[in-house]
C-alpha positions as CSV (number, residue, x, y, z in Angstrom):
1,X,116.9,231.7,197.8
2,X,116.5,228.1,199.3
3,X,119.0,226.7,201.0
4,X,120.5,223.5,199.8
5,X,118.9,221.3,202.7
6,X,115.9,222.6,202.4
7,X,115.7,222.0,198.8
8,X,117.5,218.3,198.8
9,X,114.2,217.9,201.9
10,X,111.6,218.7,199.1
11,X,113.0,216.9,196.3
12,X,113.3,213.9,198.4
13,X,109.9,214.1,199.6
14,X,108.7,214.9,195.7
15,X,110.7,211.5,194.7
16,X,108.6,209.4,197.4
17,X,105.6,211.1,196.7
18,X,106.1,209.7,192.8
19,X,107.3,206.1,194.2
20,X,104.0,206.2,196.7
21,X,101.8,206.5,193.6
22,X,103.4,204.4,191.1
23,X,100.9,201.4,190.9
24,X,102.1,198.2,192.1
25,X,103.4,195.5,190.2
26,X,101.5,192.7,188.9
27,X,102.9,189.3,190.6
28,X,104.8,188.1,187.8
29,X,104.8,184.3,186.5
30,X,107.9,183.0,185.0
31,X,108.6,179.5,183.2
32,X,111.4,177.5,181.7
33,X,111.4,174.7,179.2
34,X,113.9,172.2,179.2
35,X,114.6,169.8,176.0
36,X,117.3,167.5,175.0
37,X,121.0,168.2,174.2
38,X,121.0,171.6,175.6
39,X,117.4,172.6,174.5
40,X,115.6,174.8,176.2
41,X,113.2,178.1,176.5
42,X,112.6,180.4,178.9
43,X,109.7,183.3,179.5
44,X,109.4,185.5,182.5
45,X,107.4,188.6,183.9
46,X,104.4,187.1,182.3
47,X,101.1,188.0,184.0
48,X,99.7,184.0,184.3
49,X,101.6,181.1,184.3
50,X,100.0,179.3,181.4
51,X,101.1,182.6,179.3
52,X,104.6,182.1,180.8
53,X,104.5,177.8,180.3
54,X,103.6,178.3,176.4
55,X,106.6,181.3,175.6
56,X,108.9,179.2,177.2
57,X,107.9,175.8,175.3
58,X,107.5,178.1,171.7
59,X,111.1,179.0,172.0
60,X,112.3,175.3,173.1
61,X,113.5,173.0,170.3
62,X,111.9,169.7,170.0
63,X,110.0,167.5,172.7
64,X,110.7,170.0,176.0
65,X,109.1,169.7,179.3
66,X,108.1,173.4,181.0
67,X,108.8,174.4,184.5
68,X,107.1,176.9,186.1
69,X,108.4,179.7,188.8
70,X,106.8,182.8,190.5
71,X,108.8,185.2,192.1
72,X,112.1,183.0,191.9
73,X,114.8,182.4,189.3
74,X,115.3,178.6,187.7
75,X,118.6,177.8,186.1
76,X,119.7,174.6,183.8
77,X,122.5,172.8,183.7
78,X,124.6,170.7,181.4
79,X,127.7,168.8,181.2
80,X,129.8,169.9,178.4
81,X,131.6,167.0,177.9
82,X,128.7,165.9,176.0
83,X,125.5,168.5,176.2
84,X,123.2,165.5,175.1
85,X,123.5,163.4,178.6
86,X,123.3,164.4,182.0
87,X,122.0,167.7,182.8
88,X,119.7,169.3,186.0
89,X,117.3,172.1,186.8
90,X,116.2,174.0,189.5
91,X,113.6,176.9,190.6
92,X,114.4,178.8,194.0
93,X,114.0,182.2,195.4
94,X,117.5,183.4,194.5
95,X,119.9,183.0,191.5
96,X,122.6,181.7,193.7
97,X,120.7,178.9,195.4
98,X,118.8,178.1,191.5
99,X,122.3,177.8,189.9
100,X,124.1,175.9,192.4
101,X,121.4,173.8,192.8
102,X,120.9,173.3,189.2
103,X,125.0,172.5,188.8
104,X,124.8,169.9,191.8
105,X,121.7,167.9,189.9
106,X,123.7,167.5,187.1
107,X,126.6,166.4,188.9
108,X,124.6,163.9,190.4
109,X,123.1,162.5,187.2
110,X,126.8,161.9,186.2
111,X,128.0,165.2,184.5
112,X,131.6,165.6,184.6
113,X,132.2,169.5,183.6
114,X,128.6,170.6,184.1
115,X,128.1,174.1,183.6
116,X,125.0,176.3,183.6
117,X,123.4,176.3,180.2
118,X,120.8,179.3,180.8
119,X,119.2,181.4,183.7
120,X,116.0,183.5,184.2
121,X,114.3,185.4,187.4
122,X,110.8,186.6,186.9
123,X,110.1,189.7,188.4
124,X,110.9,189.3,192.1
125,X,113.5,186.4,192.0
């Protein structure tokens, strides 16, 4: 009978040996669309960005403008006070810096309760 270390060793090394081969991802291509009053789309994981650009505009209602992000997140946000005015956007490497950043631009376009609206990461954000 095996031991229980000796065991827990192999099936560690089995589990590496599986993550070793697993192919590696594709670098994945994200986008957002952003409309007025509260409109928007979003698409991520894609394989190209122009695949990513047209999901995200699809899904957005009316005349939208597409944003594109690889390996980060992009957030938007409005002010609820009245979702048709002021509202911002932004595309960094991590969710926290994207949705603060996206709050502060509304802010400064003269939201008063500004909140975040919708939120994607592509595959490495």
């Amino acid at each position: 009978m095996l031991s229980f270390w000796t065991a827990r060793g192999r099936a560690v090394a089995v589990v590496m040996g599986l993550a070793a081969a697993a192919p590696a991802p594709a670098v994945a291509a994200g986008a957002f669309a952003i409309g007025k009053c509260g409109a928007y789309g979003q698409a991520f994981d894609y394989p190209a960005e122009d695949a990513a650009r047209a999901a995200a505009l699809k899904q957005c209602q009316g005349t939208c403008e597409a944003i594109t992000m690889r390996r980060a997140c992009a957030a938007f946000s409005i002010d609820m006070t009245n979702p048709c005015g002021p509202h911002g956007y932004a595309v960094r490497p991590q969710i926290s810096n994207s949705l603060n950043e996206a709050t502060r631009e509304c802010y400064k376009f003269g939201g008063k309760e500004c909140v975040i609206r919708a939120w994607a990461c592509d595959g490495r954000g």
